[in-house]
N, C-alpha and C positions, 0 to 999 in steps of 0.2 A: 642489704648491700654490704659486700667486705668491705672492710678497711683500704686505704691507698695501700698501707702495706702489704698484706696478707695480696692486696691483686699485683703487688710489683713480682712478692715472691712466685708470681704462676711464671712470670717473662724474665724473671733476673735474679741473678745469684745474692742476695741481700747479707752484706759483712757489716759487724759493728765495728764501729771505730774509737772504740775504748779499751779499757783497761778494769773497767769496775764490772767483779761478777755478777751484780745484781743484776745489770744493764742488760749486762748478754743473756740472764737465765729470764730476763721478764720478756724480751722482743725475739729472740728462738732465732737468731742468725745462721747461716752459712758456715761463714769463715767470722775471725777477728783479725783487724788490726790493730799493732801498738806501733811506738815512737816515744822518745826520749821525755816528749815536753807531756805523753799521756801515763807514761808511768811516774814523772815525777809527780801530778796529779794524786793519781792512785798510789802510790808509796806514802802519803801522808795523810792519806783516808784512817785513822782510826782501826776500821774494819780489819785493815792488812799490815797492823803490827807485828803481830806473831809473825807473818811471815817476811819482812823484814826482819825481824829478832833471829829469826832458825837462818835466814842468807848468812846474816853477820856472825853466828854461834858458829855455823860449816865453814865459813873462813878464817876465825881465831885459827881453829884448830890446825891451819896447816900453816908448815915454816917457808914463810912470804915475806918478803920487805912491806912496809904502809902504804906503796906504792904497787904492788903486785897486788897485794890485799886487794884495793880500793880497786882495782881493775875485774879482780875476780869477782867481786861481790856484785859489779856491776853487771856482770855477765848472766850469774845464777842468779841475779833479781829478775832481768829480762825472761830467762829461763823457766822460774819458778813462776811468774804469772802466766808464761805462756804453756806449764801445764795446768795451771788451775783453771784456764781459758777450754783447753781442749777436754777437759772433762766434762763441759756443759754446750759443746760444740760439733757436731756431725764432721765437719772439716780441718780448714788450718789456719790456723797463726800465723800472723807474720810478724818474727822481731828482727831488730833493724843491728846494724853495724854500725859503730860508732863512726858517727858524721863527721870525726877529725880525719878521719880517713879514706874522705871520698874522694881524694883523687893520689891516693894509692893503692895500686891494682894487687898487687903482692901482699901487701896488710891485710887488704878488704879480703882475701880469700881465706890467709891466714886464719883472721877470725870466724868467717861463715865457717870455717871447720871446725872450730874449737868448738862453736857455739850448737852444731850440730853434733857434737861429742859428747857437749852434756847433756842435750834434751836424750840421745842414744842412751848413756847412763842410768838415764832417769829412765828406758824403757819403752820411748818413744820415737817410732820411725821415723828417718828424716821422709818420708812424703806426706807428713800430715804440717811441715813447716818451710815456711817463704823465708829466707833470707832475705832483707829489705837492704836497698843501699837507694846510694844519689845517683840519677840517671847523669851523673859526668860521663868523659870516656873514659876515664878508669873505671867508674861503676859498672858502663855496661860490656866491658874487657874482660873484670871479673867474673862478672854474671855466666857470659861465653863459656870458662875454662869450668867453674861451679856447674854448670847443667848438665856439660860433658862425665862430670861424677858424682849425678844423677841428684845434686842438689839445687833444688827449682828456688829460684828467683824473682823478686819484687822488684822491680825497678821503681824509685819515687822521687817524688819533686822532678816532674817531668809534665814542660810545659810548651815543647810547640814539636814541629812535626820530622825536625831530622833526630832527633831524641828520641819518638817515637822507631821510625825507620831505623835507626842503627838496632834499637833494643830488639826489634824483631828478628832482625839479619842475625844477632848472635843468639837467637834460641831462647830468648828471656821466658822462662813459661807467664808472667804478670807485670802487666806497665800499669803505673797510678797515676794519671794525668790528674793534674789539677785545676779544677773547674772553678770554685772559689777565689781563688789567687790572682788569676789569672782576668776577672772582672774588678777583684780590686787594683790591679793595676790599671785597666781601662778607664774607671775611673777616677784613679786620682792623676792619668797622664794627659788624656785629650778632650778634656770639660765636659764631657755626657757623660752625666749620674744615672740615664733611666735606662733602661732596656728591658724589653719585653722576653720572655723566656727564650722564643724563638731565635732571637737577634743576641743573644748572650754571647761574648768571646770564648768563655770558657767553655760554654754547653756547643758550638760551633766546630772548635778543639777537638772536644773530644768525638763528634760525631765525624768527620774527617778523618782520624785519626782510624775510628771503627770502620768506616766504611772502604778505606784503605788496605784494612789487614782483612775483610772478609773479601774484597775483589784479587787480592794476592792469595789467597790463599793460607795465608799465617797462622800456624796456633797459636800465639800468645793471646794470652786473654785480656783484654781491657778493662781495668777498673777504676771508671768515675771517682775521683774523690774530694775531699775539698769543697765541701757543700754551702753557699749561703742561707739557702731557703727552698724550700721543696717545691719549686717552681724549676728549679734548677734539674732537680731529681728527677720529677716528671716526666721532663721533655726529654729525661735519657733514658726511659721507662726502654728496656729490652736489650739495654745495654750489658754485655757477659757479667758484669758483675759490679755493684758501687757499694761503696762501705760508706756508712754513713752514721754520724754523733749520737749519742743516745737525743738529742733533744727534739731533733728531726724525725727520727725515728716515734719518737712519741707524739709529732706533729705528725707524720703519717697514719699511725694508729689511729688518733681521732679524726679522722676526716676520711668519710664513705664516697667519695664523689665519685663516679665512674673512671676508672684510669685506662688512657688508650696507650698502645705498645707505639711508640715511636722510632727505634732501633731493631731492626729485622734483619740478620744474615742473605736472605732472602730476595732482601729488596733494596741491598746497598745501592746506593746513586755512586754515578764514576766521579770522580775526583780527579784533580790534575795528576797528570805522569809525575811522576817523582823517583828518581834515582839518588840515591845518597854520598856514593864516594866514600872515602877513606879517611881516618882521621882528619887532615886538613881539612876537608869539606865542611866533617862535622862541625870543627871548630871556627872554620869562618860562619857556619849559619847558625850556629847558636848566638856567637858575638853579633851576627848582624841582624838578629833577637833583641830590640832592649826587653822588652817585657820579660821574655825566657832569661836573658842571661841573669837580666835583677832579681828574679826572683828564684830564680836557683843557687845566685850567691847568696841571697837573704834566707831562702831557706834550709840551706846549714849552716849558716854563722845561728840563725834560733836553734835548730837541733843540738847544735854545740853546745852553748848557752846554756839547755833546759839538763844536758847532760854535767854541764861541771855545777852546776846548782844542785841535779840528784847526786853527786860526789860528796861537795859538800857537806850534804844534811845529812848524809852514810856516816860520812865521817867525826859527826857528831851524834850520832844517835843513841 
């Protein structure tokens, strides 16, 4: 019998969600994804000093203030792993935009072009890479004008269903609902710690969310992410795509058990009508979210965070 993994990869596009090449050349991924708090991770791996050393060496060299500098370097580090990523990868990378910037739409483009300049430099098309932002509305504002020139988009930190619905409406090619997150707030909000895979917030989420964009008709793709335990992963076995930690990943590998497809284009079940409206809309139902709105403010003040700590250590290195 295959591995969970090897039978997920027959139903579903399987992304790793790191930053270390080992990870991605030992489980043979799809796509990768990174984020701020996985390359600080991997920036102080040993393994990838040199390539920290050559970021910082190609930004001595050009006439920048300490604060340009420190901007640029952060850019080509993202850059620089994300072509060490697509050389051992059939697909794409997604690096993210800095998360002080999620909720300006002029910035956040700003930089998805800069950031698409250097991987072009470097020789790489922009359709092998996702620009990543915060599904705010400025994120998914920018995402809009960015697809329009023909730069495909991640939409992340994206946890309940008008989030979802706006990101499609602007053409997002990738939303990354969070699955994880999204039970740890259940549980530490409404005293039930147990859930059965089936009954999961987050796995419930995202299957809604799927079953939604396959009865509309939507090409954005769905990617599960935000993993606790592979109970989670399962039951969104045929889902367009989940990127998932190396350690799960290596929890899948070891275990043969027969994996059944539970996400089918095919066989969406209908869901409630849902129309979204216009910014107000958006922003009264995300606020009237707590789960969504906590955890989307929480998770860019940590992307922030993991980002001025990888500043830091640059600028001591």
């Amino acid at each position: 019998m295959q591995s969970q993994l090897d039978q997920l990869k027959q139903m579903t596009t399987v992304v790793a969600d790191t930053g270390d090449f080992e990870t991605i050349a030992q489980y043979q991924p799809e796509d990768a994804t990174t984020n701020p708090s996985l390359l600080l991770k991997a920036a102080q791996m040993d393994a990838y000093r040199s390539l920290v050393s050559d970021v910082l060496a190609e930004v001595a060299a050009l006439s920048l203030s300490s604060d340009e500098q420190c901007a640029r370097a952060m850019d080509l580090l993202g850059v620089r792993f994300g072509e060490k990523i697509l050389a051992l990868i059939p697909g794409r990378v997604s690096t993210e935009v800095d998360a002080r910037l999620s909720f300006d739409k002029a910035a956040s483009i700003a930089k998805a072009r800069e950031l698409i300049a250097h991987y072009e430099t470097a020789g790489i098309e922009r359709g092998r890479i996702l620009i990543k932002m915060a599904s705010t509305w400025e994120g998914i504002c920018a995402a809009r004008e960015l697809e329009r020139e023909g730069i495909n988009c991640n939409l992340t930190l994206l946890f309940n269903f008008a989030q979802a619905a706006a990101a499609a409406d602007a053409g997002a090619f990738l939303i990354s609902p969070f699955v994880g997150r999204i039970l740890d707030w259940y549980r530490a909000n409404t005293g039930k710690t147990d859930y059965t895979c089936a009954e999961d917030p987050g796995v419930k989420s995202v299957t809604s969310i799927y079953n939604y964009y396959k009865q509309r008709g939507y090409q954005t793709i769905v990617m599960g992410a935000s993993f606790r335990n592979t109970g989670q992963i399962t039951e969104l076995a045929g889902c367009d795509r989940l990127t998932i930690s190396p350690q799960l990943l290596g929890d899948l590998a070891a275990n043969h058990t027969p994996l059944t497809r539970k996400l089918d284009p095919k066989l969406a079940s209908r869901t409630v009508a849902f129309e979204l409206g216009g910014e107000s809309q958006f922003r009264y139902r995300l606020n009237d979210d707590a789960m969504a709105s906590e955890k989307l403010a929480q998770g860019i003040r940590s992307f922030v965070a993991d980002q001025v700590k990888l500043e830091a250590w640059l600028r001591e290195f």
